[in-house]
C-alpha positions as CSV (number, residue, x, y, z in Angstrom):
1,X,91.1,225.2,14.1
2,X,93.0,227.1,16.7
3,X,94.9,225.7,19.4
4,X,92.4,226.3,22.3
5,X,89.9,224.3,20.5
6,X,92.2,221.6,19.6
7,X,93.2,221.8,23.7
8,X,89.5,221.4,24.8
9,X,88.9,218.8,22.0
10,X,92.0,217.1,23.7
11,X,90.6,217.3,27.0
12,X,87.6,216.0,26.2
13,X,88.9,212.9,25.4
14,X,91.3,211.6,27.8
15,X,88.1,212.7,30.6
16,X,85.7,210.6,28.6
17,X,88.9,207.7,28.5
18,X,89.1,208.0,32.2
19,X,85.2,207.8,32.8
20,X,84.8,204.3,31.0
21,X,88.4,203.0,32.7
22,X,86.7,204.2,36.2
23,X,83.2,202.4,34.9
24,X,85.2,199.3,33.8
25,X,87.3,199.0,36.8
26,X,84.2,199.8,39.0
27,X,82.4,196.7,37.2
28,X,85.0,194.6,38.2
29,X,84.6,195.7,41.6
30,X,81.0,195.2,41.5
31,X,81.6,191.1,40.4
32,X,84.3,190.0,42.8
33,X,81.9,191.9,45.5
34,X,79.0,189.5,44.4
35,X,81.0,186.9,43.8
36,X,80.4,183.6,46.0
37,X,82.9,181.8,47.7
38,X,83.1,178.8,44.4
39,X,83.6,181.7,42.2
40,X,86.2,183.5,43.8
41,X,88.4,180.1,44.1
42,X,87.7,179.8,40.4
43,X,89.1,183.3,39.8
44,X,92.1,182.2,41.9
45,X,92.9,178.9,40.0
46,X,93.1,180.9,37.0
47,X,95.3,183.3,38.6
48,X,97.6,180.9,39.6
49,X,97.5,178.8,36.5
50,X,98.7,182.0,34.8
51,X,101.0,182.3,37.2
52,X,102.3,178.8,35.9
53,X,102.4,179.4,32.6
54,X,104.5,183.0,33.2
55,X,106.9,181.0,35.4
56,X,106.9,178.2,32.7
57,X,107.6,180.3,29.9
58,X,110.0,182.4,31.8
59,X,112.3,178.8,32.3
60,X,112.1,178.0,28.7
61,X,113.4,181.7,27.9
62,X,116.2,181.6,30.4
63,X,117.3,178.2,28.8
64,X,117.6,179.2,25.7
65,X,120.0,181.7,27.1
66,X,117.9,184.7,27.9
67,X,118.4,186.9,30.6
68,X,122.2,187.4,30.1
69,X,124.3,189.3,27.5
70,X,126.0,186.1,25.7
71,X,128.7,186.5,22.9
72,X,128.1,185.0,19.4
73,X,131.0,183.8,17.8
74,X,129.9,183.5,14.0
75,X,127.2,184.5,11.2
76,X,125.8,180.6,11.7
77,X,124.7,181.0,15.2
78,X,123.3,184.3,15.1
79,X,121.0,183.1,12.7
80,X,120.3,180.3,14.8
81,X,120.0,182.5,17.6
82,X,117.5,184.7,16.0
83,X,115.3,181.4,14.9
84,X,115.0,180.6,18.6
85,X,113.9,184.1,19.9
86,X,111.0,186.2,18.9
87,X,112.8,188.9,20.2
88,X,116.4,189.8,20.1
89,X,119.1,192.7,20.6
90,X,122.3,192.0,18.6
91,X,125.0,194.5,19.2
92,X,127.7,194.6,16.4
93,X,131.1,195.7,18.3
94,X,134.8,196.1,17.7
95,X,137.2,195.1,20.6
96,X,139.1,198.6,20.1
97,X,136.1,201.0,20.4
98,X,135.3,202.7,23.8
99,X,131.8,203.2,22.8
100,X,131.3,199.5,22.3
101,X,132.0,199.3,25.7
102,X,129.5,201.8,26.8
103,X,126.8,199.9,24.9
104,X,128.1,196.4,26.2
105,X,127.5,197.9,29.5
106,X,123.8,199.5,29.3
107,X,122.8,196.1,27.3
108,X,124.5,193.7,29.9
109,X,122.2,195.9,32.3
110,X,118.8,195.3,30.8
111,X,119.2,191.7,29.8
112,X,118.3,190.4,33.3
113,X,115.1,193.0,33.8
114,X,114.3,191.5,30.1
115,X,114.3,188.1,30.0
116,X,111.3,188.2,27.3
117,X,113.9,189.5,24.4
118,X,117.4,187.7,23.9
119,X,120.1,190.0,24.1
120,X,124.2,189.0,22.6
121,X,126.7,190.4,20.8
122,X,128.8,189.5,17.4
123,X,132.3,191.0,17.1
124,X,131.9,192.8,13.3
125,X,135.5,191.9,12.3
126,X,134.8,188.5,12.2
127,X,131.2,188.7,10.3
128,X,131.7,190.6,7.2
129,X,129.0,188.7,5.4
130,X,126.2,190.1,8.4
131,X,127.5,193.4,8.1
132,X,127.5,193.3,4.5
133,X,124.0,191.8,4.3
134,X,122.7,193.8,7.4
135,X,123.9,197.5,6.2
136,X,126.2,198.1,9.3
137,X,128.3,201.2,8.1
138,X,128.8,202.9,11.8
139,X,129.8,201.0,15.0
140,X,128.3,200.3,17.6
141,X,125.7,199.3,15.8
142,X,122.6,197.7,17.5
143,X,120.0,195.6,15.8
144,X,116.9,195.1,17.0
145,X,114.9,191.5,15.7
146,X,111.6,190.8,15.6
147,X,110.1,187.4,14.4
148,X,113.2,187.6,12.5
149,X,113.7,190.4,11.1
150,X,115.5,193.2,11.3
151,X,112.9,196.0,12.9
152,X,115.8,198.9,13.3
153,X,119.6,199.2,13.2
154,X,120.6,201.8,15.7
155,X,123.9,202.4,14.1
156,X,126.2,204.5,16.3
157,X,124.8,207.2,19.0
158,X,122.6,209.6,16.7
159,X,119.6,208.2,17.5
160,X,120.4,207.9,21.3
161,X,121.1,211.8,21.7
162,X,124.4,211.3,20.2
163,X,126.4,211.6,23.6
164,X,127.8,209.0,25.7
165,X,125.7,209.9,28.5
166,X,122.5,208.2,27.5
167,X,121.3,206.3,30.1
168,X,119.7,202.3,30.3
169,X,116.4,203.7,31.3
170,X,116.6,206.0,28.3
171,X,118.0,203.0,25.7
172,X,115.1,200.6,27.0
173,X,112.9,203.0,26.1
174,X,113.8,203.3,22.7
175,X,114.2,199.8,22.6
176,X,110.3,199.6,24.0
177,X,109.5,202.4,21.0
178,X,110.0,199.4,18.2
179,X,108.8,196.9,21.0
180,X,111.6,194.7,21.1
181,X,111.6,195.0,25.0
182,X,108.6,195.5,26.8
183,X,109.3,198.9,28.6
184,X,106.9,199.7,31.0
185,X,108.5,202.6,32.9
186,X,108.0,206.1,32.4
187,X,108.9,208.4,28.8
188,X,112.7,209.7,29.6
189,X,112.4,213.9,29.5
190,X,116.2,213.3,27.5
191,X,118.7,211.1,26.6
192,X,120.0,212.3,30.1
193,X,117.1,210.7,32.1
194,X,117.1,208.2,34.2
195,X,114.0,207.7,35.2
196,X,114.1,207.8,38.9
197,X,117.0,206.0,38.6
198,X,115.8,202.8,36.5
199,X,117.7,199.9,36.2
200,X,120.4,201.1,37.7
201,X,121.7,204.9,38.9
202,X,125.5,204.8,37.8
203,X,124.9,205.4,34.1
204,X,127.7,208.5,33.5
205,X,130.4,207.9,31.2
206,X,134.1,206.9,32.8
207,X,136.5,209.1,33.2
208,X,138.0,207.9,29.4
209,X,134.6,208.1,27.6
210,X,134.0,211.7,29.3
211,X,137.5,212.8,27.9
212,X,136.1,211.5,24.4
213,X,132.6,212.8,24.5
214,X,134.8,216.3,24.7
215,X,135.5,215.4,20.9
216,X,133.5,216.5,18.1
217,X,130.2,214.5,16.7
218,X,132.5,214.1,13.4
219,X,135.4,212.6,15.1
220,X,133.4,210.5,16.9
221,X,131.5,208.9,13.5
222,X,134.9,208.5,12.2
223,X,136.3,206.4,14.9
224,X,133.1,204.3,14.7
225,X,133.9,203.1,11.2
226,X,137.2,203.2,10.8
227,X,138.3,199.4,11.9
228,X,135.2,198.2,9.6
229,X,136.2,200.1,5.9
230,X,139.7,198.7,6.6
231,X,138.5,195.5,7.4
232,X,135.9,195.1,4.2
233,X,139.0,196.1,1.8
């Protein structure tokens, strides 16, 4: 099958998606056009009583700490933390590494616009039985948690372009990829993008982490690991 077939079969289908989208959304149209004035207030109670239950849900979350970018001291309350979410972003750091910083900054970002996922961080020197248990062998290393478990361990930058200069529009879309967040803004062209300037605009590197993005990938890994081989000994 060439590819111009393959293109109109394509084609096709996305017009034939749209069509019955338009007929569904014209439906809808159709009802609340005939709809008397009892039913329309019935359609608005349930509106509003979902409205309730969003804004209900959305208090529970934020007590139970979501919303913010919260530390966790020790291996006991992140797994109590992860019993209490159905969602959650755990970022293993060390104090000494730039890159930590980067991520502590892109994560401390999102964590308000995504108040359905709990997002903290552990400090990997002081949970060697985690990062034993969890696989973490480069820092920063991210874990995303889902009912749980473990759904991906982004361990160092490969996976986010492997530059500093990833952007929080283009991590929450990764993050939205194994639907730990919900990300409902566009699909980054790059690592670079920031999507119109999602979440925030000022996502370049400081003048520090520009010097060490100069470095080479292997450098980079190494500095990553080094404070947690030394550490495990």
């Amino acid at each position: 099958m060439n590819a111009e077939v393959v293109a109109n079969i394509i084609g096709e289908r996305v017009l034939e998606t749209l069509e019955e989208q338009e007929a569904q959304l014209d439906e809808q149209i159709k009802r609340l056009e005939e709809a008397d004035d009892d039913e329309l207030e019935r359609i608005r109670e349930r509106r509003l009583q979902q409205m309730r239950q969003q804004a209900m849900k959305a208090q529970e979350m934020r007590a139970q700490g979501h919303g913010e970018y919260s530390t966790i001291t020790d291996t006991k309350e992140f797994f109590e933390t992860i019993k209490k979410s159905e969602r959650a972003i755990v970022h293993f750091f060390t104090p000494s590494n730039e890159f930590c910083q980067l991520v502590d900054g892109h994560l401390q970002r999102l964590a308000p616009h995504h108040i359905e996922t709990k997002f903290a961080r552990i400090n990997a020197e002081k949970a060697e039985f985690l990062v034993e248990k969890l696989g973490v062998w480069m820092i920063p290393c991210i874990a995303l948690i889902k009912n749980q478990k473990v759904v991906k361990m982004v361990q160092g930058l490969d996976d986010l372009g492997g530059t500093d200069r990833f952007t929080t529009a283009f991590l929450a879309y990764y993050i939205g990829l194994h639907e730990v967040i919900k990300y409902e803004g566009p699909e980054p062209e790059s690592s670079l993008d920031d999507c119109g300037g999602a979440y925030m605009r000022n996502n370049g590197p400081t003048g520090q982490q520009e010097q060490s993005r100069q470095q080479s990938s292997i450098r980079q890994t190494v500095y990553y690991d080094s404070d947690l081989s030394e550490e495990d000994d």
